[in-house]
N, CA, C and O of each residue as an XYZ file, in Angstrom:
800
protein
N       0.829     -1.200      0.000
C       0.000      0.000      0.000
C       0.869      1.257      0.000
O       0.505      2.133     -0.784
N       1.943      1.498      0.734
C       2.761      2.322      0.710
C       3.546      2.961     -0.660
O       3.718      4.076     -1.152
N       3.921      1.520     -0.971
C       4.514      2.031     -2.304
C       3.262      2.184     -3.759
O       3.482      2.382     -4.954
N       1.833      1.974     -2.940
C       1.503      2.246     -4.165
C       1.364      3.948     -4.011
O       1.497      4.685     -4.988
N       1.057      4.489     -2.548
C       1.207      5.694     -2.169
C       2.674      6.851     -2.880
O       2.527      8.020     -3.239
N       4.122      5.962     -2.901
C       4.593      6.229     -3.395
C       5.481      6.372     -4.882
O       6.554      6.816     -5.289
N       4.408      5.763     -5.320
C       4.589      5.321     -6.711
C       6.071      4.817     -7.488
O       6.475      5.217     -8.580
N       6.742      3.816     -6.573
C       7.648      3.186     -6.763
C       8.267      2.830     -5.552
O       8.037      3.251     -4.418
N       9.361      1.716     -6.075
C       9.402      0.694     -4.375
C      10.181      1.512     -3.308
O      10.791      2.506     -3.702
N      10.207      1.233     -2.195
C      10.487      2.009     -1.230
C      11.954      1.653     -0.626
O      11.997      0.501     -0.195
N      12.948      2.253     -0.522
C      14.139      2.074      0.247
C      14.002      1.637      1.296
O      13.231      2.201      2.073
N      15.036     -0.065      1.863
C      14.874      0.026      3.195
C      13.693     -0.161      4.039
O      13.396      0.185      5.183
N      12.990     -0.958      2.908
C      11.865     -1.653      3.469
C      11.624     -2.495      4.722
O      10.768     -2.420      5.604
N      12.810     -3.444      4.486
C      13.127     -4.429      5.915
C      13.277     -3.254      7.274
O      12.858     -3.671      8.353
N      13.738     -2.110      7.248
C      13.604     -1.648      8.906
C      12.066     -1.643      9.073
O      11.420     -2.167      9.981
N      11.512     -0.782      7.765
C       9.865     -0.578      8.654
C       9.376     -2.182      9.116
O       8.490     -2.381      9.947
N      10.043     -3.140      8.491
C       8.968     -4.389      7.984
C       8.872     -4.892      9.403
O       7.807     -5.136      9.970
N      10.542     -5.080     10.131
C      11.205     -5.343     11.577
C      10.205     -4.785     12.477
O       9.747     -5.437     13.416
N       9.789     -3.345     12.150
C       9.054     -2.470     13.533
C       7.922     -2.792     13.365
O       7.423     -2.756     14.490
N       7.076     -3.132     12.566
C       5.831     -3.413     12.670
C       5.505     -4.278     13.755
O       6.393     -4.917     14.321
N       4.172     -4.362     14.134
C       3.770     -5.132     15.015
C       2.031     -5.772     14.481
O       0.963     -5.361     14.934
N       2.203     -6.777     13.494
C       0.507     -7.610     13.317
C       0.076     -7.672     14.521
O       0.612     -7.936     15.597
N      -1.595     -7.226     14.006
C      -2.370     -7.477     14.710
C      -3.489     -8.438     14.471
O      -4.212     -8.294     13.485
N      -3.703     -9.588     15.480
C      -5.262     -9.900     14.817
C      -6.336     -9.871     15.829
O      -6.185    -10.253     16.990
N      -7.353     -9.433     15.366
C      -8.420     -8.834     16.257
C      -9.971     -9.509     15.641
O     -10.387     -9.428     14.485
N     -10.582    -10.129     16.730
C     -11.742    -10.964     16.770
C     -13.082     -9.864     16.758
O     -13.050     -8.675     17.075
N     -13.710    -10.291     16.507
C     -15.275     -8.985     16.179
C     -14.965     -8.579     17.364
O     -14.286     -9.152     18.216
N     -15.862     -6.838     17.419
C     -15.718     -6.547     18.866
C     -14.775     -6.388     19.529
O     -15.012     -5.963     20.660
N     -13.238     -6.656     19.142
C     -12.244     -6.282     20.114
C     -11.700     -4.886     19.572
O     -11.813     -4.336     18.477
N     -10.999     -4.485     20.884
C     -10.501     -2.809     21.010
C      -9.483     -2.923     19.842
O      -9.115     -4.091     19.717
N      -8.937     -2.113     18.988
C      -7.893     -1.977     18.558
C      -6.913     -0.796     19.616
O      -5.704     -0.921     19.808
N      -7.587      0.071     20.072
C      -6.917      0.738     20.877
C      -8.505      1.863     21.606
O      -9.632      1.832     21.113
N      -8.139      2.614     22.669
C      -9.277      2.925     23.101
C      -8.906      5.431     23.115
O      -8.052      6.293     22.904
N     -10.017      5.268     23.437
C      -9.766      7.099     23.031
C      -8.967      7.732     24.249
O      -9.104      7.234     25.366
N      -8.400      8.476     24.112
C      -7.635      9.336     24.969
C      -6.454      8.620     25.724
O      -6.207      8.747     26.923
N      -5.756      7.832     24.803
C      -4.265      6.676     25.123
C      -3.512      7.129     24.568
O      -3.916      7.562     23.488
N      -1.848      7.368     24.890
C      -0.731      7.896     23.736
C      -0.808      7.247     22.635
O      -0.850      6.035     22.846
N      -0.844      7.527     21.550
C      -0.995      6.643     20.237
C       0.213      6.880     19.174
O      -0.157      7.130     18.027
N       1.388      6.839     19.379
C       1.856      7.433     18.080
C       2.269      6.275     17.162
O       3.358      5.707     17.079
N       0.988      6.045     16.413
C       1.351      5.064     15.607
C       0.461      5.084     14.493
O      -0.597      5.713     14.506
N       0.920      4.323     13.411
C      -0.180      4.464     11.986
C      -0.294      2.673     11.809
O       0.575      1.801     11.838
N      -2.043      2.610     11.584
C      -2.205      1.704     11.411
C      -2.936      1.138      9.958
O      -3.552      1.876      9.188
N      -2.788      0.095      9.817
C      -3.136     -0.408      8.546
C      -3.332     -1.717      8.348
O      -2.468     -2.543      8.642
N      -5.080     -2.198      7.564
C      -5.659     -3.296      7.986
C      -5.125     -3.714      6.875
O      -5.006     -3.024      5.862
N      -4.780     -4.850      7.001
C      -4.443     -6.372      6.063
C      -6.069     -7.046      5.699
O      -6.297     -7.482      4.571
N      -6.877     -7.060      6.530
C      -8.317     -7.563      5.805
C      -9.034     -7.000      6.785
O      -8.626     -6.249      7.671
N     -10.345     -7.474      6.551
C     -11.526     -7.276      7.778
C     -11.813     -5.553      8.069
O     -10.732     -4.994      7.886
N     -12.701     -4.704      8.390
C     -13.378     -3.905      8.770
C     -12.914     -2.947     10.053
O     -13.199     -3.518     11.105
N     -12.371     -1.838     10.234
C     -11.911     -1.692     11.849
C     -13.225     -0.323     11.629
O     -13.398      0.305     10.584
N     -13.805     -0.188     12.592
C     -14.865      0.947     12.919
C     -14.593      2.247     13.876
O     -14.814      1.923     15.043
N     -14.207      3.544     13.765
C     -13.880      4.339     14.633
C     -14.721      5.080     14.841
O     -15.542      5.643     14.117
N     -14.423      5.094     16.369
C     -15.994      5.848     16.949
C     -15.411      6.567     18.271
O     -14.611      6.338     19.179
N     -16.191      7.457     17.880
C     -16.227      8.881     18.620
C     -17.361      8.547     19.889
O     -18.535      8.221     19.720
N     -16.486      8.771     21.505
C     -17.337      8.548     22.436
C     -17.382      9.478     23.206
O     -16.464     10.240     23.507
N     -18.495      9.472     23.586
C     -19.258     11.083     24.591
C     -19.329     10.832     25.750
O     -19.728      9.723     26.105
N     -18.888     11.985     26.838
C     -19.138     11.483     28.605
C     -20.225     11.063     28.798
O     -20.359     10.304     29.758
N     -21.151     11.320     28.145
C     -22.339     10.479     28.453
C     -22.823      9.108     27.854
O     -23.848      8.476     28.112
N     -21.785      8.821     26.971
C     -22.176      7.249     26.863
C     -22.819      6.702     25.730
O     -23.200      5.533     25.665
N     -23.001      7.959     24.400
C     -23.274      7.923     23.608
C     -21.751      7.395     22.717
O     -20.621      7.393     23.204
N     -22.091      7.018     21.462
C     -21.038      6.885     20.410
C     -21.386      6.972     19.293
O     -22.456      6.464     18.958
N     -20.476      7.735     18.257
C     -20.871      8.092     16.981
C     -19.606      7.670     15.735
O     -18.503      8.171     15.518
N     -20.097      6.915     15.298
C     -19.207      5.945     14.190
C     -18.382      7.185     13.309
O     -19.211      7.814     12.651
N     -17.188      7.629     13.146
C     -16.534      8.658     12.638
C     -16.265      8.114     11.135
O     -16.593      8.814     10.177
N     -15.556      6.632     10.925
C     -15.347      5.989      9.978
C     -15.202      4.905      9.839
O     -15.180      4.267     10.892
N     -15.046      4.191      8.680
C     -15.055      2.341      8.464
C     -13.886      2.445      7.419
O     -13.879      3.276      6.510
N     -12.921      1.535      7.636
C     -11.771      1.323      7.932
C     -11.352     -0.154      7.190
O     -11.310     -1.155      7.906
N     -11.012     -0.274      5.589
C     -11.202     -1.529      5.116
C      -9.906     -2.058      4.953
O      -9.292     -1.589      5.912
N      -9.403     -2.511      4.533
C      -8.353     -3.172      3.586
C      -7.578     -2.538      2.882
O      -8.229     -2.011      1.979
N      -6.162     -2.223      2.786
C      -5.730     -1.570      1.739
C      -5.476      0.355      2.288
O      -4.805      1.209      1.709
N      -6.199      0.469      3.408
C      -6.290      2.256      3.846
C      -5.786      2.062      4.666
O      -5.702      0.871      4.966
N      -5.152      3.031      5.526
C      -4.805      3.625      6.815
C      -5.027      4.544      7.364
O      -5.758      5.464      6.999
N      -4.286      4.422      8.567
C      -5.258      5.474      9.414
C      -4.607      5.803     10.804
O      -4.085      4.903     11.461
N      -4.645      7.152     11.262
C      -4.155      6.844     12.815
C      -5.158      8.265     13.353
O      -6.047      8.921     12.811
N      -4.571      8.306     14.512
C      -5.460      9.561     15.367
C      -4.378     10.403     15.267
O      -3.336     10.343     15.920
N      -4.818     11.539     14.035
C      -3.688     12.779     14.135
C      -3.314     13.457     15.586
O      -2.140     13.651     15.899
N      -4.142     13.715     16.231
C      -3.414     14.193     17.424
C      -2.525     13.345     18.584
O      -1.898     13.630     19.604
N      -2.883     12.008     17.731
C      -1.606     11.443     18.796
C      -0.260     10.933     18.435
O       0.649     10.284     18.953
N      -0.624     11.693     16.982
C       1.095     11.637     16.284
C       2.407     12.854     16.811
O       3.617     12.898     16.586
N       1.387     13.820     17.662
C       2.694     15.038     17.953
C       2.910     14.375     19.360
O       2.283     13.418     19.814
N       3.887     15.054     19.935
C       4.606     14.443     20.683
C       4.012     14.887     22.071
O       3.900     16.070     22.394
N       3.614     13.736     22.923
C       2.503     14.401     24.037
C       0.836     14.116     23.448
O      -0.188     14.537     23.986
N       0.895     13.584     22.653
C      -0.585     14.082     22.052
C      -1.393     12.300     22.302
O      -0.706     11.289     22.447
N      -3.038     12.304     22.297
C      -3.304     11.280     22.979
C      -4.867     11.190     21.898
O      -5.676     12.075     21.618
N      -4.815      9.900     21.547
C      -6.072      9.253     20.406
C      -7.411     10.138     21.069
O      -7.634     10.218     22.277
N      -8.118     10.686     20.144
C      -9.103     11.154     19.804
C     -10.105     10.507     20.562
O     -10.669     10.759     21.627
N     -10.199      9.237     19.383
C     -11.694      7.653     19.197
C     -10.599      6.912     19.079
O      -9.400      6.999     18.815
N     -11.675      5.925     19.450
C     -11.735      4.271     19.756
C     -11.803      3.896     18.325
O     -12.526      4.425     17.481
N     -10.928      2.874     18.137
C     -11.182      1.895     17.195
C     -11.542      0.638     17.243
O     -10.591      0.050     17.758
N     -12.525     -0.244     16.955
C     -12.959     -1.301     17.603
C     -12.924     -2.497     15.691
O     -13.124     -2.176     14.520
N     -12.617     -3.645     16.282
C     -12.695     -4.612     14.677
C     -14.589     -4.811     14.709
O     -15.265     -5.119     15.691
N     -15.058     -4.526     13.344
C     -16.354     -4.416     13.182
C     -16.393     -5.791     12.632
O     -17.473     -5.981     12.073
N     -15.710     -6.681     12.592
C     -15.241     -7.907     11.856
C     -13.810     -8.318     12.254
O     -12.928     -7.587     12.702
N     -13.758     -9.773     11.971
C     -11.995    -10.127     12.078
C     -11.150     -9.465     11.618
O     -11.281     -9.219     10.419
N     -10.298     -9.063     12.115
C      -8.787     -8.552     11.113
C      -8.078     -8.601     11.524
O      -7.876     -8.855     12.711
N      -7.281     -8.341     10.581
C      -5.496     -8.677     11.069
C      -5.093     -7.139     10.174
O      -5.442     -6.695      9.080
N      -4.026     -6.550     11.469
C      -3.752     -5.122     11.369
C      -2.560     -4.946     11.502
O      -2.043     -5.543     12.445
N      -1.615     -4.022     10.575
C      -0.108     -3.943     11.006
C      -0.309     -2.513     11.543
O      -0.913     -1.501     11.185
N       0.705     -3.007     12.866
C       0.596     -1.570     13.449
C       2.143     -1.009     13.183
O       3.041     -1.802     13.464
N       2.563      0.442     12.605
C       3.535      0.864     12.242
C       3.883      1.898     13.144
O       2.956      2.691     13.311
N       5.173      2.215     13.942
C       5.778      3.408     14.961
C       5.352      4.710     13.564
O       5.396      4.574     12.342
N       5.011      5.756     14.304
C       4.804      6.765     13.255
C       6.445      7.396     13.330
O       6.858      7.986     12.331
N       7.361      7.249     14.551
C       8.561      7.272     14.553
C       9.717      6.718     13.197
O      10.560      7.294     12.509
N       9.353      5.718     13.266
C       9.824      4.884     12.128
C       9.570      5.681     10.883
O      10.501      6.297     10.365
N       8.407      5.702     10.393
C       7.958      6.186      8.906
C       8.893      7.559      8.926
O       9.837      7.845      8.189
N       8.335      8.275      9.972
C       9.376      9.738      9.796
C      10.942      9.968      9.739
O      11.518     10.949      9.269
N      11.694      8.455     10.525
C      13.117      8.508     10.259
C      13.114      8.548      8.703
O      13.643      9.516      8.155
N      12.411      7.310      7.768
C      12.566      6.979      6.634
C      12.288      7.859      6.091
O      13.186      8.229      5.334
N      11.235      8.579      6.076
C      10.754      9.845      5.642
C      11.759     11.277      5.299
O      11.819     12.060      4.351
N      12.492     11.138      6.621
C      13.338     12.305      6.793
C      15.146     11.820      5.778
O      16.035     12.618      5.481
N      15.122     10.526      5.538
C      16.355     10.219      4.463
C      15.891      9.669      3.505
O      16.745      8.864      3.131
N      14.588      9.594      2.543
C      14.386      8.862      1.957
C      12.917      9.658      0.997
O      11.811      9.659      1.538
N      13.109     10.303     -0.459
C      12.113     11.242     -0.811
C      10.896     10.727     -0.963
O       9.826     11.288     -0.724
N      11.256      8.578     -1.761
C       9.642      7.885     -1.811
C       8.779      8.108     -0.668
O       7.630      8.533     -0.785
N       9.450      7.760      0.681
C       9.138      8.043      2.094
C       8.386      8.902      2.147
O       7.161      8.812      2.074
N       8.974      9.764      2.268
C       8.302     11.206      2.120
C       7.277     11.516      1.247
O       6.340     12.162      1.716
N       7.239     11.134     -0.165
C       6.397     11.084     -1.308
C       5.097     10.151     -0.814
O       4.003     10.360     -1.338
N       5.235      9.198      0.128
C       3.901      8.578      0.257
C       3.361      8.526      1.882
O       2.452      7.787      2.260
N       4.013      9.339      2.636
C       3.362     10.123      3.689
C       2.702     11.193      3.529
O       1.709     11.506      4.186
N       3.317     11.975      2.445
C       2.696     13.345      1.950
C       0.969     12.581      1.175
O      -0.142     12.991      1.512
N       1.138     11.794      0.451
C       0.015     11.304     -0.541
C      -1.094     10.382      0.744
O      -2.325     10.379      0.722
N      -0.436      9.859      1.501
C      -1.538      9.364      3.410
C      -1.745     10.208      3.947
O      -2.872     10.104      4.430
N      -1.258     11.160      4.210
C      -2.333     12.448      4.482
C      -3.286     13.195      3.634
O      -4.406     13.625      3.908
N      -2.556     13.258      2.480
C      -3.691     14.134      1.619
C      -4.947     13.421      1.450
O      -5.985     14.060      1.621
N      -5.009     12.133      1.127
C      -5.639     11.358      0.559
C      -6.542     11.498      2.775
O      -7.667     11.911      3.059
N      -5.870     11.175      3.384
C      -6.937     11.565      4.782
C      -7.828     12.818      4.585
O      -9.040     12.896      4.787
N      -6.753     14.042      4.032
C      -7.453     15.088      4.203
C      -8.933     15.177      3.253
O      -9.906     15.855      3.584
N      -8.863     14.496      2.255
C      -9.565     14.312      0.990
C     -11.078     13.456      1.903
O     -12.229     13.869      2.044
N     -10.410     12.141      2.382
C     -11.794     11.794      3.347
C     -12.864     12.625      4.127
O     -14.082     12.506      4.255
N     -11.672     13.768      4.733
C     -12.253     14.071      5.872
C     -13.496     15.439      5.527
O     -14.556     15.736      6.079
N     -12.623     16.118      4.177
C     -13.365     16.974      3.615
C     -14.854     16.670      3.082
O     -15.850     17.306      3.427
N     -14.829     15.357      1.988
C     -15.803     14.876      1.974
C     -16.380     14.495      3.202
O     -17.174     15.424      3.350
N     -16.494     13.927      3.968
C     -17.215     13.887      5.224
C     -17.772     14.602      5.837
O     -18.958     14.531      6.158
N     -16.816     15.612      6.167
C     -17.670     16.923      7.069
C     -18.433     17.817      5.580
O     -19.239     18.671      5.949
N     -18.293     17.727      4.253
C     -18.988     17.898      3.483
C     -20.761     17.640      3.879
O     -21.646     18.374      4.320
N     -20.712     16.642      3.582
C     -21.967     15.582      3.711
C     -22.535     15.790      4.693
O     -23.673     16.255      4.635
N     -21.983     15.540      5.798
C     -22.293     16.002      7.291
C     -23.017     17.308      7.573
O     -23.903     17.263      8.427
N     -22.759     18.483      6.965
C     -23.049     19.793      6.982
C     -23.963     20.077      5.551
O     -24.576     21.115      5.803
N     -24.252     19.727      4.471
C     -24.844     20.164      3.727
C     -26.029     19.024      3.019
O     -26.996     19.424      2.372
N     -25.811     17.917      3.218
C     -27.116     16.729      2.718
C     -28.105     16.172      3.722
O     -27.977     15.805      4.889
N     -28.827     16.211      3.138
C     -29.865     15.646      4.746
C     -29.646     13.899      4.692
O     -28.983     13.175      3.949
N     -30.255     13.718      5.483
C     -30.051     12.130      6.164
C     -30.464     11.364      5.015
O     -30.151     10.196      5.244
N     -30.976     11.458      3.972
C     -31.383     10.822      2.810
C     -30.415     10.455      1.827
O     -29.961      9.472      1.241
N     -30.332     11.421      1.896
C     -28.881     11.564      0.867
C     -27.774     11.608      1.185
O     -26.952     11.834      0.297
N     -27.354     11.430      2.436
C     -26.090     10.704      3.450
C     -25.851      9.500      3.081
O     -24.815      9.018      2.622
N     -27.318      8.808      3.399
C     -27.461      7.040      3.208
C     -27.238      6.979      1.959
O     -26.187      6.434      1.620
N     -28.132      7.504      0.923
C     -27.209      7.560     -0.633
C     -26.391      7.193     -1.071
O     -26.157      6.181     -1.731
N     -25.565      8.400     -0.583
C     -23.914      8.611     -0.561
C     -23.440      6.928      0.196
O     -23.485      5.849     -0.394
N     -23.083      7.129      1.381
C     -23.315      5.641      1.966
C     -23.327      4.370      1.083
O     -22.420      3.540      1.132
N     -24.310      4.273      0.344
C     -24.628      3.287     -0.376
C     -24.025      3.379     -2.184
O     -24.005      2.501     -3.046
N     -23.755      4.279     -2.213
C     -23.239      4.448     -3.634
C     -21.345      4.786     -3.162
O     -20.567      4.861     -4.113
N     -20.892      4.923     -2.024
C     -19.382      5.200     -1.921
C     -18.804      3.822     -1.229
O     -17.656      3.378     -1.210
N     -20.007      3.317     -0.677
C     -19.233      1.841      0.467
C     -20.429      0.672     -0.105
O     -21.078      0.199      0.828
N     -20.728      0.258     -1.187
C     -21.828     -0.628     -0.904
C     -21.593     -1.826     -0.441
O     -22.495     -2.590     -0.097
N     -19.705     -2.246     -0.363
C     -19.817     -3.559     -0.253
C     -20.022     -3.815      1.248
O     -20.264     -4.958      1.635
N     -19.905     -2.471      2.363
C     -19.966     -2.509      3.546
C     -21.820     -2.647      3.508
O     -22.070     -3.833      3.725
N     -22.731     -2.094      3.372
C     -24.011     -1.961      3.522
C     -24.221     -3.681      3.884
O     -24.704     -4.075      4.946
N     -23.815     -4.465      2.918
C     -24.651     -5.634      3.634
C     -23.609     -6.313      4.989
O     -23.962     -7.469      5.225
N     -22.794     -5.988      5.618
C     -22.065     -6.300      6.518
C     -22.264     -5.431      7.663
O     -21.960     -6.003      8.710
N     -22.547     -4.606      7.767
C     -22.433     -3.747      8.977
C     -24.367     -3.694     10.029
O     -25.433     -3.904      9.451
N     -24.265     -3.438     11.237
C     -25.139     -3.341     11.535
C     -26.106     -2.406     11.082
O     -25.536     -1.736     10.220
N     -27.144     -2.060     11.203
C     -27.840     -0.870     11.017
C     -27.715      0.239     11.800
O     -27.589      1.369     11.328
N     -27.741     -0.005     12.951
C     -26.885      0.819     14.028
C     -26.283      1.785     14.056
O     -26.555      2.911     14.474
N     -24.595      0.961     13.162
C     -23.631      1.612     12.627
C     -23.659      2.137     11.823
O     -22.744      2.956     11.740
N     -24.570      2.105     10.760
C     -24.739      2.869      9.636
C     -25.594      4.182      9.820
O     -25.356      5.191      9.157
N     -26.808      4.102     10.946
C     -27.442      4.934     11.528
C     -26.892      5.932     12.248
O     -27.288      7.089     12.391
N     -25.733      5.267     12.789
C     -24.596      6.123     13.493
C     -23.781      6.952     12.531
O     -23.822      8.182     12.543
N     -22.979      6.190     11.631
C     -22.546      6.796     10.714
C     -23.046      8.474      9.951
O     -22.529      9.570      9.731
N     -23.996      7.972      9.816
C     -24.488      8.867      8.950
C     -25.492     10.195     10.061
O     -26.072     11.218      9.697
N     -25.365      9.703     11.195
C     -25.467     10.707     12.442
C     -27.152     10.712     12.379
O     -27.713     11.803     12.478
N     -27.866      9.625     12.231
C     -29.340      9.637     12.837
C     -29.876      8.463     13.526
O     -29.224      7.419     13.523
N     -30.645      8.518     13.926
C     -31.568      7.625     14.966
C     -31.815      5.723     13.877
O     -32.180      5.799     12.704
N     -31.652      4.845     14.274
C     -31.608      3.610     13.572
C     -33.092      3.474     13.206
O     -33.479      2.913     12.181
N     -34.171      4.227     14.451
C     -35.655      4.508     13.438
C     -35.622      5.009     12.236
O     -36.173      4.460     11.282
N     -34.805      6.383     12.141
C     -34.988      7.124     11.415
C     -34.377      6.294      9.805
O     -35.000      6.209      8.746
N     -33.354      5.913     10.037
C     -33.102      4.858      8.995
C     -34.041      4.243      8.471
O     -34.476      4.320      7.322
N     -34.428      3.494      9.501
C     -35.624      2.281      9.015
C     -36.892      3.001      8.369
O     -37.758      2.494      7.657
N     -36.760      4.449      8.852
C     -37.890      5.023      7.658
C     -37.484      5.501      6.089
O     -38.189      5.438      5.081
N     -36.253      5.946      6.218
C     -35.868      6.105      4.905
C     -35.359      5.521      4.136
O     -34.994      5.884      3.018
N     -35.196      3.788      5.011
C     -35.063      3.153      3.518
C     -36.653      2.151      3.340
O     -36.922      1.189      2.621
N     -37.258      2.727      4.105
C     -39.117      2.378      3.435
C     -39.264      3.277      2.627
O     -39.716      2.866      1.558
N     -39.009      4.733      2.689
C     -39.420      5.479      1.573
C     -38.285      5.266      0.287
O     -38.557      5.685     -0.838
N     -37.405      4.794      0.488
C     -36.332      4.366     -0.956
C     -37.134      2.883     -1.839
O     -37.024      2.301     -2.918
N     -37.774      2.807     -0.851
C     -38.086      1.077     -1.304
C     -39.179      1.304     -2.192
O     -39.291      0.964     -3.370
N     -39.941      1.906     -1.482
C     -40.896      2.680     -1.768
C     -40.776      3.371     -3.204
O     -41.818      3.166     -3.827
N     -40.156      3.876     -3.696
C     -39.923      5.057     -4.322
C     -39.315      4.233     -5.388
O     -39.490      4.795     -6.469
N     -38.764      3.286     -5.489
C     -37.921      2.107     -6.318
C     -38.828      1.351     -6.593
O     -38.595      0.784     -7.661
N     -39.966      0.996     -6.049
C     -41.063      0.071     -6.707
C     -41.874      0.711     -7.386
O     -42.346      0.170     -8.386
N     -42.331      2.291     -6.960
C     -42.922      3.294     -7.551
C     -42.447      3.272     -9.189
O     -43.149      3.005    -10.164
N     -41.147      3.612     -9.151
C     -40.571      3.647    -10.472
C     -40.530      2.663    -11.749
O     -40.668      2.689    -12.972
N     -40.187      1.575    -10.446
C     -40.257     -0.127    -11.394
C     -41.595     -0.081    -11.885
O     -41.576     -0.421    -13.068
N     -42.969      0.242    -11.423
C     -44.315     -0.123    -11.955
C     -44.389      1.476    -13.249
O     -45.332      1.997    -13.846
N     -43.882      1.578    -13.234
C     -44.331      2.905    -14.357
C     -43.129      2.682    -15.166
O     -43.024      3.435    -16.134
N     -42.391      1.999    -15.026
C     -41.275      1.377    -16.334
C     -42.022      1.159    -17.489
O     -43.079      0.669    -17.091
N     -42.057      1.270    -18.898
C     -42.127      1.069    -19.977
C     -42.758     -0.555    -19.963
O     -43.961     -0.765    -20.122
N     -41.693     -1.723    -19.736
C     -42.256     -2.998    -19.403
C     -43.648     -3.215    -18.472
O     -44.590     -3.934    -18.805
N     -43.572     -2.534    -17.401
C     -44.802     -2.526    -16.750
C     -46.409     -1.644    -16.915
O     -47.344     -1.580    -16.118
N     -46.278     -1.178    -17.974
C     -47.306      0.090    -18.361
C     -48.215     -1.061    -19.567
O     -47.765     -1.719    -20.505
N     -49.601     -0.930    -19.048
C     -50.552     -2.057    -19.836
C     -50.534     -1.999    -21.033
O     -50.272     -0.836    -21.340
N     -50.680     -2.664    -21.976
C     -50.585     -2.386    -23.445
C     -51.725     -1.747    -23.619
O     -52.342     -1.436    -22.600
N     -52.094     -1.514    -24.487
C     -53.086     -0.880    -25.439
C     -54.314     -1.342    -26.096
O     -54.936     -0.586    -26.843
């Protein structure tokens, strides 16, 4: 993943390869929990990791879903002193390499691919995050799930409803009503199709 970040192979591969630390994590287990020193970047080998944003009161709100192939860490616990945001929990099995964010930055700091595909893992974060708080602030809950369903579909049939209700920041009722009115609105269409309109 790195080097596809850096668009050619990477110097000195074997130190990062040494520091890593696999992870494998059973449904439901912590990958790490919110407000812990974190300075590390992580990155799933398979399976689903779910990050969620938790409130003193006991609420939680799904921030992102976390597949195969992406990475990810809690920017504020990459500066020095600085402590994870959210919780990351496996929404499914996986197996996760966990990387020192120390490490990447030695390589980083003698090495330009290094550098070339840390620069392209952040942007490509920043690119998420924009779209997100996009969506978040300007589409209503309809067209969240939409989005949702037309940017992640292979997650839709794997994830709870819950989480997706969470995700997309409404009530799991409120879900369950708007995808009656999608269903709705999709059979509407199917019966006034050309094929379905009585002959003559």
């Amino acid at each position: 993943m790195l080097c596809a970040l850096a668009g050619c192979d990477l110097p000195e591969r074997q130190t990062l390869e040494r520091a890593l630390r696999p992870r494998r994590l059973v449904r439901g287990e912590r990958l790490f929990e919110a407000g812990v020193p974190l300075p590390e970047v992580f990155v799933p080998r398979d399976g689903v990791i779910k990050l969620v944003y938790e409130t003193v009161g006991g609420d939680a709100w799904v921030k992102a879903f976390v597949t195969a192939g992406q990475c990810f860490a809690s920017v504020t616990a990459l500066s020095p002193g600085g402590r994870s945001s959210f919780a990351a929990v496996a929404e499914t099995a996986a197996m996760v390499d966990v990387l020192p964010y120390a490490a990447l930055q030695d390589l980083a700091c003698r090495h330009a691919p290094w550098q070339r595909a840390l620069t392209q893992a952040f942007r490509l974060y920043g690119e998420r995050k924009e779209r997100r708080e996009m969506q978040l602030l300007t589409l209503t809950p309809e067209q969240r799930y939409e989005c949702f369903l037309r940017e992640q579909p292979q997650l839709a049939a794997l994830l709870k409803q819950r989480d997706i209700a969470s995700y997309i920041r409404i009530t799991p009722v409120a879900l369950s009503r708007i995808k009656a009115r999608l269903a709705k609105a999709h059979a509407d269409a199917a019966a006034c199709a050309p094929d379905h309109l009585p002959r003559p």
